[in-house]
Every structure is written in structure tokens, then in C-alpha cells.
N, C-alpha and C positions, 0 to 999 in steps of 0.2 A: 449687279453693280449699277447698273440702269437707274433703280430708285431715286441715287444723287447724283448719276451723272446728265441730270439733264436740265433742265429750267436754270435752277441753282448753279452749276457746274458753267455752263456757260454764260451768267452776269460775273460767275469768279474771272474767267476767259475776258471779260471786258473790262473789267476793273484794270486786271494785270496789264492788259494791251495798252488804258490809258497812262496808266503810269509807266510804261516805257516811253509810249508819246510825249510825254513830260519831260522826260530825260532825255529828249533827244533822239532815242532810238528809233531807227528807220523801219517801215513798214514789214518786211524780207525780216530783220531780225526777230522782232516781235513776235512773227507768228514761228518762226524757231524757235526761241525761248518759250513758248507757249506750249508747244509742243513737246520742248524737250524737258522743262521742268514737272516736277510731281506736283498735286495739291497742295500739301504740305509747304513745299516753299513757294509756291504762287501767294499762299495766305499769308507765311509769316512776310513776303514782300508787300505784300497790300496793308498790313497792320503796321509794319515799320512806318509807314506812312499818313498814320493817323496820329489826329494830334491828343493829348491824352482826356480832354474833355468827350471826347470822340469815343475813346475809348472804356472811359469811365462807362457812359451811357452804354453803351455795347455790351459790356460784360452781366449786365442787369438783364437786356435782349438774351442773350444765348442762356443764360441759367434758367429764364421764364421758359423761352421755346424748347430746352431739354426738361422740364417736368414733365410734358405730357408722352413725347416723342423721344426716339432714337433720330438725329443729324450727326450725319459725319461732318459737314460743312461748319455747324456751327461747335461742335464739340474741336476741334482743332481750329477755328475762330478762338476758343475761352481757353486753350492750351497752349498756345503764342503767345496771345497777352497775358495767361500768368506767366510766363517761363522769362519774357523779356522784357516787361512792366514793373514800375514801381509796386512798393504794398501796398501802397490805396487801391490798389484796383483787387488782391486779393482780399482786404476790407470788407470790398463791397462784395464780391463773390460769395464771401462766410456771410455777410448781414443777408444776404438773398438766397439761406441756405444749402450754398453749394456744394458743400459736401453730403448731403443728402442726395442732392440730384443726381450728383456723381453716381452715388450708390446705386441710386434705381435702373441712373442708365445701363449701368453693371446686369442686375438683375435681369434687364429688358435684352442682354446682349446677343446680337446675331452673328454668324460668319464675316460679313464686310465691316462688324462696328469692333470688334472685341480689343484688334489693335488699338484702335486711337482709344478706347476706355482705358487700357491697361498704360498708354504713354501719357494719358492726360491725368490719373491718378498717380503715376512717378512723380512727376512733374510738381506736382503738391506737395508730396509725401518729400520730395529732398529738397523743396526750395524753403516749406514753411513748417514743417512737420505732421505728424499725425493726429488731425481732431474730426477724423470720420468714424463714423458708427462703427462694427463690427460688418468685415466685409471678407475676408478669407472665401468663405466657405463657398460663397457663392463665384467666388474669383476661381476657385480652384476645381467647382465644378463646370467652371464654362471651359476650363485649358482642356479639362478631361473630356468633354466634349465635342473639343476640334476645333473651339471659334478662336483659337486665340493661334496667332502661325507667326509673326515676326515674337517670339517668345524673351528678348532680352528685357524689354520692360518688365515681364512677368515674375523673371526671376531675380531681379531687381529690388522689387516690389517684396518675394519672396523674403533676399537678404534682410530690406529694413526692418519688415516685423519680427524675425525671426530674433533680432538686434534688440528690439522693444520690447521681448520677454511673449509678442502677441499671436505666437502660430501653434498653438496648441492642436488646429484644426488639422496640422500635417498627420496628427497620431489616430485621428476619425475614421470609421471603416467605411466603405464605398457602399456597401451593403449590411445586414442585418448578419453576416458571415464576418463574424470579428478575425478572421485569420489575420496575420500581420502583411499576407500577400495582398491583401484589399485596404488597406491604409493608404489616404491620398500619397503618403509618403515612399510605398513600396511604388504607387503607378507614377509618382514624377521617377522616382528611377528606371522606370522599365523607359517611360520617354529618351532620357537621357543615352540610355543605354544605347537608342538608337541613333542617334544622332552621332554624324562622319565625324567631325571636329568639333570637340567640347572645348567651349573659352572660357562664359564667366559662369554657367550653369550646377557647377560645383559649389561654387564659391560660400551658397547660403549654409551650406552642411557644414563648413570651419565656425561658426558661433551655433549651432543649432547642436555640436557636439560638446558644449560646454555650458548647454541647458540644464535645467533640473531633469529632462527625459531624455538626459543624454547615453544611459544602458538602455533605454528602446531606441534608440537611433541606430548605435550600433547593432542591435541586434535584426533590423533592418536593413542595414548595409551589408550584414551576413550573407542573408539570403540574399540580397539583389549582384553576389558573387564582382563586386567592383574592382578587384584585382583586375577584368579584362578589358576593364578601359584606359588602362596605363597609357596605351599606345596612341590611343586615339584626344589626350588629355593634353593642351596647350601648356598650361600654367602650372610644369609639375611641383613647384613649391606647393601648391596647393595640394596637391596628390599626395604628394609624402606627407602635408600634414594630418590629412583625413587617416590617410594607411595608417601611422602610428596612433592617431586616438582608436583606430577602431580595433585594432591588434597587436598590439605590443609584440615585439619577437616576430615570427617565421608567419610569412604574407599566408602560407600556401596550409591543405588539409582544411578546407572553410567548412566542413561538413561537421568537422568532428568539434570545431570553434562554435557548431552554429549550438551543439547537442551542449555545449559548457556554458550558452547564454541561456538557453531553455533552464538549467539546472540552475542557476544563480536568481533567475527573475523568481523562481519555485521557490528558493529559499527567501527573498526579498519578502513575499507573498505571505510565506509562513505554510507553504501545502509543500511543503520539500517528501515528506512523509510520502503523500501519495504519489506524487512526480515517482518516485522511486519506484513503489509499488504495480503501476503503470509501465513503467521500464520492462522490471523483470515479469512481469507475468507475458508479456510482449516477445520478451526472449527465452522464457521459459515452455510458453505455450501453455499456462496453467489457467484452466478454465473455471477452477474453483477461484482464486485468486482474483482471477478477474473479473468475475459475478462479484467478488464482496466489495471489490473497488466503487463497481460501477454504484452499486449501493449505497456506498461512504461519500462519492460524489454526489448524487442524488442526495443525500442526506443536508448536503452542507451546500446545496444550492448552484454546483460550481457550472454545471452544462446549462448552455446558450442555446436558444431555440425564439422562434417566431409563436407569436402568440398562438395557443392552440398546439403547437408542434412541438414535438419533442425529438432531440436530438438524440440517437441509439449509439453507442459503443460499438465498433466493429465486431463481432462476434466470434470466440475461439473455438475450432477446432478440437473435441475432444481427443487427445493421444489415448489410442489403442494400450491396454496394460501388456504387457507380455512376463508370460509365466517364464521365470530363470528356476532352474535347479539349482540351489546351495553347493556353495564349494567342499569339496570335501577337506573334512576335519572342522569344520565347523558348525556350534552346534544351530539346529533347526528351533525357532523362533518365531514368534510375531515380528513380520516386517516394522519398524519405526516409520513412521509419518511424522515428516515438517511440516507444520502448520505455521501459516503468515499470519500474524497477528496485524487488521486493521484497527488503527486509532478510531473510538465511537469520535462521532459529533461535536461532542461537546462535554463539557463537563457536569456526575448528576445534580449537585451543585449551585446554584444559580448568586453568583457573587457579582458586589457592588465595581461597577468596571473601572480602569484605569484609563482613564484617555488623550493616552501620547500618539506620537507617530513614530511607525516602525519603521527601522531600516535595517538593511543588513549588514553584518559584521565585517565583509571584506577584509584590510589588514589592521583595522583601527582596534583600537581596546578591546573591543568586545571579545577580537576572538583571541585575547590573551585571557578571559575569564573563565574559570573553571567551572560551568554552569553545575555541573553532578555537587560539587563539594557545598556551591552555596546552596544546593536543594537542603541539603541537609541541615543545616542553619535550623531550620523552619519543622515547626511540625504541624501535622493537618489542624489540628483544634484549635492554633493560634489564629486560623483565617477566619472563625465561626462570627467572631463580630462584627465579620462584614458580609455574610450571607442575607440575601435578600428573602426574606419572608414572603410567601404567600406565592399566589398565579401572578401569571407575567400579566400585569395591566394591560386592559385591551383600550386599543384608541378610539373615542370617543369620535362623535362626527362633527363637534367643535373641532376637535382639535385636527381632525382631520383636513378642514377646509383650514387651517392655520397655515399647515403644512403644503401648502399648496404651491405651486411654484407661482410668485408675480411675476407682475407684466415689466417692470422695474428691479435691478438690481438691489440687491441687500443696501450699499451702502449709498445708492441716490433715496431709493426710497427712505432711508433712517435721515438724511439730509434733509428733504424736504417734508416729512413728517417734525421734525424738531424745527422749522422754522413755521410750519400751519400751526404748530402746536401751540404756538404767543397767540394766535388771533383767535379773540374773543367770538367774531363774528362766523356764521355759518355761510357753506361754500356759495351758497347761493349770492349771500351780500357781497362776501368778498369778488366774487366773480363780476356783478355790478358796480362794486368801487373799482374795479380795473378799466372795467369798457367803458367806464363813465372818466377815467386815467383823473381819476382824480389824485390830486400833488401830494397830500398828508399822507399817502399810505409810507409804511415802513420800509426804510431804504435794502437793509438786509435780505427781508422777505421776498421786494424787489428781484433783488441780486439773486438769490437762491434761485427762485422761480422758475428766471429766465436762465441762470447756469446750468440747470435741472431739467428744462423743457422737454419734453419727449421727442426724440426721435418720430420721424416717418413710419420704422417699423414698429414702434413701442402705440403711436397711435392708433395704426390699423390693429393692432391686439387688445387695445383698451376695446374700439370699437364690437371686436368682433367677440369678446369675454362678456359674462354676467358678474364672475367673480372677481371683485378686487381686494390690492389686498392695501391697508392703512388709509391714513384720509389723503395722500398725495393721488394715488391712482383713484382714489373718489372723486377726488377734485377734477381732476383733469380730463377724468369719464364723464362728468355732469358739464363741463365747457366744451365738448368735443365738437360738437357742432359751430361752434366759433372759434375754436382752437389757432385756426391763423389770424384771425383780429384779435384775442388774447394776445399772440404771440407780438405785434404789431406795439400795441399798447403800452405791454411793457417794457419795449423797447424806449417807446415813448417817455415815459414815465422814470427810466431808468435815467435816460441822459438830463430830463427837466431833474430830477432829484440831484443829479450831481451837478449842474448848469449853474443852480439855485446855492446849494451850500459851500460851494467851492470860490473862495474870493480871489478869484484868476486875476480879474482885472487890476482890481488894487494890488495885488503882488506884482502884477506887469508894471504898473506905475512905477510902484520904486525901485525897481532894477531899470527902468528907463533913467529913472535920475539920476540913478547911479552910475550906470554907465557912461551916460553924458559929462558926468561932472570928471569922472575918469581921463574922458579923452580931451576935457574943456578947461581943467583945469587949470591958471596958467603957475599956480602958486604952487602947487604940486609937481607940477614940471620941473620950478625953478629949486627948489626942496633939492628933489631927484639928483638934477645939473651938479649942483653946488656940495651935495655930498659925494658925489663920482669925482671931483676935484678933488676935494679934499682927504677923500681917501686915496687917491693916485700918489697924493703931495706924500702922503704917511707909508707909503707901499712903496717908495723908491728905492731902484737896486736891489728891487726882492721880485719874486716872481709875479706875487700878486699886483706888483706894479702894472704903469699902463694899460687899464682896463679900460674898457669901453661900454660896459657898464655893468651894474649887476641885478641879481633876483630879487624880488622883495624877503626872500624867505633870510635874507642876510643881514634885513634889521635888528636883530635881536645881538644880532655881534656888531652891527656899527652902536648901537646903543649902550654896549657894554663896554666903549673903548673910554680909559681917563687915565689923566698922568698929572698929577702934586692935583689934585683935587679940585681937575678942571676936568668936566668931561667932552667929547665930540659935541654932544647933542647941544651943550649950552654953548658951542663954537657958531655950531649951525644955527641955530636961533636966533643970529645979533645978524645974519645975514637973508632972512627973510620977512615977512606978514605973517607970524603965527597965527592971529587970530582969525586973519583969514581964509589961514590951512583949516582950523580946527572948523570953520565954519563952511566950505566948502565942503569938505568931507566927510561930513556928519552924518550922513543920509547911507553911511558904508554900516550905521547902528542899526539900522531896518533891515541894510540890504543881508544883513552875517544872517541873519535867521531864514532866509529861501536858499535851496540848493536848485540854483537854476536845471542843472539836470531832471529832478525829481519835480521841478516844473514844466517842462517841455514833456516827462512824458504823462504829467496830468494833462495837456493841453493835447496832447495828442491821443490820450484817452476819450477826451470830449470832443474830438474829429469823429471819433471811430464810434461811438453813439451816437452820435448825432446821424452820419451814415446811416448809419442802422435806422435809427426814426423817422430819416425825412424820406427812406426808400420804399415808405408805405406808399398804396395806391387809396388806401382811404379817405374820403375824403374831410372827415372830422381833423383826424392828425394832421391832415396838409395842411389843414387852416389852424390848427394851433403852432405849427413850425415854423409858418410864415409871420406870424406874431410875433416870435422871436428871431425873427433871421436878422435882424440890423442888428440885434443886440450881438447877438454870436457871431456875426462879419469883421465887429470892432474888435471883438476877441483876437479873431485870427489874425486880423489885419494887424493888431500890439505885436500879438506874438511873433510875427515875422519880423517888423521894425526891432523888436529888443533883442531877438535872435542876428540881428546884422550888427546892434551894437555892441553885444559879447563877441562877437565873430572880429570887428573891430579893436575892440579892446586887448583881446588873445594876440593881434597882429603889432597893435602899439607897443606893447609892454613887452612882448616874443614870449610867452609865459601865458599858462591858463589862468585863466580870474577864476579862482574857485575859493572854497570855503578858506581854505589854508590861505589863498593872497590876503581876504578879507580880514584874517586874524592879523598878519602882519600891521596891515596898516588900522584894527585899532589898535593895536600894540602900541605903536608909534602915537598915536593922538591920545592914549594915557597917559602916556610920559611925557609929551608936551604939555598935555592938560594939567596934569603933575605941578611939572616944577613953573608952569606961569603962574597957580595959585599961592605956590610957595614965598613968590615975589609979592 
């Protein structure tokens, strides 16, 4: 614990002290609060007191200083200010990789670090969701390892993936011994197991039983015999719901439950046959039987072994024959011999396949099907025209490196091979119009690129591969060596592309008129006034009387009022400025076609680039973002003024200005426009 509690540990010790000095607190207190607070809330006190420019700049420091190192100081620095910071500082955390970093630090994890990795990765995972790499495995080998001891975060962390469809890694075996007792899944229960008072440590198995590998859970929970944690289980709603998925009926006999899941995953599988045959010769002691098994196994590839090694069948005991004397009155004979008949391999045969996915019959259709009757339907020479002629094709050493696993998943690699696939140019050009961030390159391609980026881990395997596979992982192996000023570039390039096409500004302009004219209007006011009168005068002695005002959405019915063939509207019009109305308002014809929403969060997409590009330490990009920085200042700076005068207008009118108000009122300036031409 030494490591950090020293140099570092005590400027946290000063900081703390000064900010109670700040507040007043007397010397004698201070160094009791000092002493008696954890790190943890020494930091989150010293961060509550930064100001968020402070803090912005900060969050960029601890994510650079966790690339290379494990800090506890500054990993719970970047888990305060995400957990009680605006999203611009998570923003800046994602443009500066930090979920990557996260990961490593994971990777890197020792005894004193493993807590704060597993609460700084909560922290993420429930405030903004999950956009880190693939990280389980390595999470669940550090708990099994001992580094992780305040374990709530863990299983936390647990629950949410499990939530996300993403822990597949619970069903992975510890070892090259696939037994089900070596599944991370068996050894978190054997933990559990241990543990005096179980609270939320349960909790991930109520969604993880309602998985697609929800019969290997249960069959999991068989063996790890969790009936005996009844007593020791906080939260028994939760108990009793695990107990009922995983045993319908009578809790107790887990032995004989566990020999009925064995038997069911055999028929899932389709080796129900030999499951059987394994059984009885087991119970029978039959050493011919069991010699043909091991055979028909062997045959059909089903035993597991280490490369070189081969895994041996426990070996049966021949029984002794013993000679019986016939009973008398019966006659003397040839003894009968049962013979076990094992299923060959396969079929001699060799038919064109059918390639569904099996499952088992359970209580669904299937097993109302009378498989014997429809055998018979069919006879053998009907299937001859789908017999496959000749030897089974041998795989060639094309196709074998086809086959090969990439460094990229199926469906990033098919993404960014279909967007390389447009460019004419070879990877080398293209790699130099990037670093060169020149503006013409294609916006899409762009976007892909940088959606598509590799991973930290996907780089070090590019690096450390000869083979790739499509032109995305060629690409991206021939830039590896500048792989983070690519990365940088594009960032670049991404936000100038949308900076450029995007006519922000001019769309700010006329929702500034707009709104201005909204709140400044005084003809529209008077409009407003005079028909709240006059509809009050019409509404007397009814409910709708005495109103004090109404919605715009209600123009379409004061417009619709007339009696002897005069209507409201041409009452209203002898008592204002039409022309003036229609000429004030007119700018409500520009403003109907932006949905202020759908502009704020353009505008707040072109924050969150821009972020991203000016967080370069290059110094090419610095100097081309400083180029544009006045231009993009005036940006933000509209954006805020026009954001107070929608916020303004919302307050005047008591009603949101959205698309719907903006119909209303041209509604109303057709029909005035209407009938003043008619005159």
C-alpha cells in the first residue's frame, strides 16, 4: 500500500486541509477529518471544488497518466468526476480513449488497484452505458485471482452485462478440463457459497436464467447444490425466484435432478444414444459394451484432450463368468447372448446437408410428432438425388488461410471493407490524404473509419499477425505505425466535414428572428389580447367562460366560429394592423422547417467533435483548429443566445414553441392572408 500512499497521498492530505481552511475549519479539526476520512471522499471533497474548466483539463491528465501506469490517486480522480460531472467531461474521457484505458488498467490489475478498476468501470457502465471493448474475461480472471475483495461493484458489473445479452464468458472453462466444475460460472458460485451474508451477489443469475444458455445455468446451479444457501440469502424474493427456474417442484434429491439435466443437454446434442449406452454399461459392468462405446466416441470425435494427449475411458473390470447348472425340466441349450447394438458414425452415405439449428423437443410440437410413422412416408431412393458424388473435397491452402480467424469481427470487417471498397485510390494514397486531413475526402468513409477504429487490443494483433484478412485489416496494418495521428486526423477531418456542410449558423439566425419577433411583437400580442376578449364576451355563463387565456393549438376552432355569415376572424380584423401581423410574422415561414430539437443536438454533435479534434497534441491540427476557432465560438455563442430565447418564449406563451405552435400560427396568417386578398 506504500506505492501511493506516499509523495501523492500526502499533497491529497494538503489540498484536503486547505479547503477546510477555506471553510473555516480550525486546525484540531482538519487534521481529524483527515484522519478520519478514506481517500475516496478526501478526493470526491477536493473535485467538488473544482471549477469545471479545471476539471475538463483534469480528466484528459488522469486518462494520459492511466495509459502507461496503474494510479489509484488518479483512477478515483477520473471516477468522481465522471460519477458527479456534467457529460462534457465524459465527452472528453471517450475522445481521449478512455475506455480503452480502462481496460488496460483492468489487464494491468494488482491487489490494491482491482477495487477502484471495478468501481470506476460501474460508474461508466450505469451512468453512460457500455462502449468498451470486450472486457469480462479478463475481469473475471482478476476476481478469481484474489485482486478484487470489496466485490459489490463486481457483481454489479456482473448483472449489467449479463442484462446486455454480453457474458457469455460465464460458461468458459478455467482450464483445458471442460468439466462444468471449472466454468467461471461454477467458481463465482463456489465464492458465493462462501460468503456469511449474501445481499446483491445473487441477483445477476435472475436475468442470466432467462438467457439463451439458460439449461447450462441451471445445470450449473445443480451441482453448485444452492438449496444451502437459503439461510444465509438476504433478499429471498430473489431466492425463490432462482429456486423455481431452476427446479420446478420438490427443491430436494439434487443428485437425481442433476443425472435429468445430463440426460436432456444429451438429447439437445443429439448423442442421447450413447449418453444411454455409457449409463448401462457403467451399471451393468459390461466391458464389451464399453470397449464399443469408447470406440463410437472416438469415432465421432466427442473426447477432449490437450494437444498430444489423449483422454482414456475409466477401464471395466471384467466379471468373472460363473458356470450355473440348468434347472431341471428344462431343456439344455445354447445360452442366448444380448448384444448392444452401437449406432456407426455416420451415414455410408454422404448427403447434401440441411443447415438448421437443432433443438430439443421438450413439451413443444415436436414431441407430439410420431417420428416412426413419418419415417415411413419416405423411402431410401427418394434421397439418391441429393447424394453427394465423389471424395469429400479436401481444403485447399487458399482456402485454408480464408478460413482463418481475423483480427476484426465479421461484421466491422464487412463495414469497413464496403466503405474502402468506393475508393479508387490505394491504401497508401489514402493513408496520405488522411495525414495530409485533407477536407474533399468522403464524409461516409470518414464516419466509418473512425466508427470502426481498432481497438488497443485489435492493434496489438494486427501488429503482432503476418496474416490479414480483407483490405480494412490491410489498411490499418500498413498505418500502424501512425495509427494514433490517423486516429487524430480523422477526428479532424470528421468535425471540419460536418462544420463545413452543416448551415448551423443560418439556421440560428432565423430562429433568433423568430423568436425575437415572438416576444417583440406588439401586433401579435394585441391579436392574442383582443381575441381572449372576445372569446370570454361569447363563452359567458358556460364554462369556457372567464378565461385567462388560451393554447395556440385552439386557433383552428376560434377560426371556425360564424353566425348569419359573419365570422370571428373578420370581427377580429376591423380591430387590429393585419398587415402588420402578416408582416411581422412572416419569418414563422423559414422558421416551420427547423425542429429546434434536432438543431441543438446537431449543435451539440459539433461540441463533441470538435472535442475530439482540438484534444490533439499535434501540432499540425492545433494550428488548423485555431483557424477556425472564432468561427466556431460564434457558433456556440448563437447557440446559447437562441437557446435563452426559446427558453423565453416557452415562459411567455406557458406552452412549448415547437413544430405544432408554428403550424397554428401559419394557419392563422393563411386565413388572414386569405380573406385581405379577397378584399
Amino acid at each position: 500500500m506504500e506505492s501511493w500512499k506516499s509523495k501523492s497521498l500526502e499533497h491529497i492530505n494538503i489540498q484536503f486541509r486547505s479547503i477546510m481552511e477555506g471553510m473555516g475549519i480550525d486546525e484540531e479539526k482538519q487534521h481529524k477529518l483527515a484522519a478520519k476520512l478514506n481517500l475516496s471522499k478526501k478526493i470526491r471533497t477536493i473535485t467538488s471544488m473544482q471549477s469545471l474548466d479545471e476539471r475538463k483539463k483534469k480528466i484528459k491528465e488522469y486518462v494520459i497518466k492511466l495509459k502507461d501506469r496503474n494510479s489509484v490517486l488518479n483512477l478515483l480522480s477520473l471516477s468522481v468526476s465522471l460519477e458527479t460531472g456534467p457529460k462534457v467531461l465524459y465527452d472528453i474521457f471517450n475522445s481521449e480513449g478512455g475506455h480503452d484505458v480502462l481496460v488496460r488498467c483492468m489487464r494491468r490489475m494488482d491487489e490494491e488497484f482491482g477495487d477502484v478498476v471495478c468501481d470506476a468501470l460501474y460508474i461508466v457502465l450505469s451512468k453512460y452505458g457500455n462502449r468498451f471493448p470486450p472486457f469480462l474475461r479478463p475481469l473475471l480472471d482478476g476476481f478469481l485471482g484474489g485482486k478484487i475483495h470489496e466485490t459489490r461493484s463486481f457483481f454489479k458489473i456482473l448483472e449489467f452485462l449479463v442484462n446486455e445479452n454480453k457474458a457469455d464468458e460465464l460458461f468458459f472453462s478455467t482450464d483445458f478440463n471442460k468439466c462444468v466444475c471449472n466454468t467461471y460460472l461454477s467458481r463465482i458460485m463456489e465464492f458465493i457459497k462462501g460468503i456469511p451474508t449474501i445481499e446483491e451477489e445473487l441477483n445477476f443469475l435472475v436475468p442470466l436464467l432467462k438467457s439463451p444458455k439458460a439449461v447450462h445455468v441451471r445445470y450449473i446451479l445443480f451441482v453448485s447444490d444452492l438449496s444451502q444457501l437459503e439461510q444465509r440469502v438476504s433478499n429471498k424474493e430473489v431466492f425463490e425466484t432462482i429456486i423455481k427456474e431452476i427446479k420446478p417442484g420438490v427443491r430436494q434429491d439434487w443428485k437425481r435432478g442433476r443425472i435429468n439435466e445430463v440426460v436432456r443437454l444429451a438429447e439437445m446434442e443429439g448423442v442421447l444414444d450413447i449418453a444411454c449406452c455409457v449409463f448401462e454399461a457403467f451399471a451393468f459392468r459390461d466391458s464389451k459394451v464399453f470397449a464399443d462405446v469408447e470406440k463410437a466416441v472416438e469415432k465421432m470425435s466427442i473426447l477432449e484432450g490437450v494437444e498430444g494427449e489423449k483422454k482414456e475411458l475409466p477401464k471395466v473390470e471384467k466379471k468373472e463368468e460363473v458356470v450355473r447348472k440348468p434347472e431341471a425340466g428344462k431343456t439344455k441349450g445354447p445360452k442366448k447372448i444380448i448384444k448392444k447394438a452401437v449406432k456407426s458414425g455416420g451415414p455410408t452415405k454422404r448427403y447434401v446437408q440441411v443447415k438448421w439449428t437443432k433443438m430439443g423437443k421438450g413439451n413443444s410440437l415436436w414431441s407430439k410428432i410420431n417420428i416412426e410413422e413419418m419415417e415411413k412416408t419416405f423411402g431410401t431412393e427418394e434421397f439418391d438425388g441429393f447424394e453427394v458424388k465423389g471424395e469429400k473435397p479436401k481444403i485447399s491452402h487458399g482456402e485454408a488461410e480464408k478460413r482463418r480467424p481475423s483480427v476484426f469481427s465479421e461484421k466491422k470487417n464487412y463495414a469497413i471493407n464496403i466503405a474502402l471498397g468506393r475508393v479508387k485510390e490505394s491504401n497508401r494514397d489514402l493513408k496520405r490524404a488522411i495525414l495530409d486531413m485533407r477536407e474533399g475526402l468522403n464524409e461516409n468513409l470518414v464516419k466509418q473509419l473512425l466508427f470502426y477504429f481498432p481497438t488497443d487490443e485489435e492493434i496489438e494483433l494486427l501488429q503482432n499477425t503476418e496474416n490479414v484478412f480483407g483490405r480494412g485489416e490491410e489498411f490499418f496494418k500498413e498505418s500502424i505505425e501512425e495509427i494514433e495521428l490517423m486516429k487524430r486526423c480523422l477526428y479532424y477531418l470528421y468535425f471540419m466535414i460536418s462544420f463545413r456542410n452543416q448551415n448551423v449558423c443560418k439556421t440560428l439566425r432565423i430562429l433568433e428572428r423568430y423568436y425575437t419577433v415572438l416576444l417583440e411583437s406588439k401586433e401579435f400580442r394585441r391579436f392574442l389580447g383582443i381575441t381572449l376578449v372576445a372569446g370570454n364576451h361569447l363563452n359567458r355563463g358556460s364554462f369556457l367562460g372567464n378565461a385567462e387565456g388560451f393554447t395556440m393549438e385552439s386557433i383552428p376552432k376560434i377560426l371556425e366560429v360564424k353566425n348569419d355569415g359573419e365570422s370571428l376572424l373578420s370581427l377580429l380584423k376591423r380591430k387590429i394592423d393585419g398587415e402588420q401581423l402578416l408582416k411581422d410574422l412572416s419569418v414563422v415561414y423559414d422558421a416551420s422547417g427547423v425542429n429546434f430539437e434536432a438543431l441543438c443536438m446537431e449543435v451539440e454533435e459539433l461540441k463533441k467533435n470538435y472535442i475530439n479534434a482540438s484534444g490533439s497534441t499535434f501540432l499540425k491540427i492545433q494550428e488548423r483548429m485555431e483557424s477556425i476557432q472564432e468561427e466556431y465560438e460564434k457558433i456556440c455563442s448563437l447557440h446559447d443566445k437562441v437557446g435563452k430565447l426559446h427558453r423565453d418564449c416557452k415562459e411567455y406563451f406557458g406552452e412549448k414553441v415547437d413544430d405544432e405552435f408554428n403550424s397554428w400560427i401559419i394557419l392563422l396568417l393563411d386565413r388572414m392572408s386569405h380573406d385581405m386578398k379577397k378584399k
